[in-house]
N, C-alpha and C positions, 0 to 999 in steps of 0.2 A: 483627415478627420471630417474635411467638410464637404470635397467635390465627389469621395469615395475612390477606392482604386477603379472604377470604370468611367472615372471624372465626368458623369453626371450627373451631382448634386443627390448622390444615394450615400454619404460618408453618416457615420453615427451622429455626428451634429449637424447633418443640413436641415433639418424641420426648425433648427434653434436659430439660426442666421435671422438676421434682417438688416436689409434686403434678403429672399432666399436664396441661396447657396445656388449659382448658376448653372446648367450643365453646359459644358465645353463645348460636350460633341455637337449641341443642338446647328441649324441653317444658319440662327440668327447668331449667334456667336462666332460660327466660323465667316460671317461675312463682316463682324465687328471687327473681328483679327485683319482679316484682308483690308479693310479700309484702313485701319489703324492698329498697325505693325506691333505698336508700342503697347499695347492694350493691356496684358500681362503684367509688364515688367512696370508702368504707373500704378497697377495693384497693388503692385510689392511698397512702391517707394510713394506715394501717395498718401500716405496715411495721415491723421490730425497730431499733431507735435511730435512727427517723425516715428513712432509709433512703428512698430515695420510688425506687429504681432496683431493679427487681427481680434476684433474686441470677442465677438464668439467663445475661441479659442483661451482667450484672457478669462471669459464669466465662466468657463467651465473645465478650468484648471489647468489645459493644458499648455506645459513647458516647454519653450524652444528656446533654448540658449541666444544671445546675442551673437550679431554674425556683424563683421564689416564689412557691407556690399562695396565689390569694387567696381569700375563700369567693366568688365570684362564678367565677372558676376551675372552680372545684370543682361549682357552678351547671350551670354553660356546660359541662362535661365529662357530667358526669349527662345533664343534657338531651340531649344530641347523641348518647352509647351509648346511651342508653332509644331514641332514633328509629333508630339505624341497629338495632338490634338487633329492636326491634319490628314492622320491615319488610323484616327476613330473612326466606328464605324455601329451606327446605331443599330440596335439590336428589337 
């Protein structure tokens, strides 16, 4: 909804974000990730009163069920943005 299927911040609500919706693929992101591994996954878990549904998405109705992250979750989320992100490729 917000980084768009070519997670560069083209999803239907990236103009709505603030901060705006980041793109992935960009230099300066994939050198964020390299420097700190974790970058992703304190996205997810980071949020103000545990919150795990970002406010955007919350002001514009969109629904995602509660999930209970488990650290292997958290694992398995990491892993899989590091790859897809890693083998963007700007256009």
């Amino acid at each position: 909804m917000c980084h768009g299927t070519d997670i560069k911040g083209t999803g239907p609500l990236a103009n709505k974000s603030s901060p705006p919706t980041p793109d992935l693929t960009s230099s300066n992101f994939k050198q964020r990730l390299k420097e700190y591994p974790g970058v992703i996954v304190s996205s997810v878990i980071l949020r103000p009163n545990g919150n795990l549904i970002p406010k955007t998405l919350q002001e514009n109705g969109v629904k995602i069920p509660p999930h209970a992250w488990s650290v292997q979750d958290l694992r398995d989320l990491n892993q899989y943005m590091s790859g897809v992100i890693a083998k963007s490729r700007r256009a």
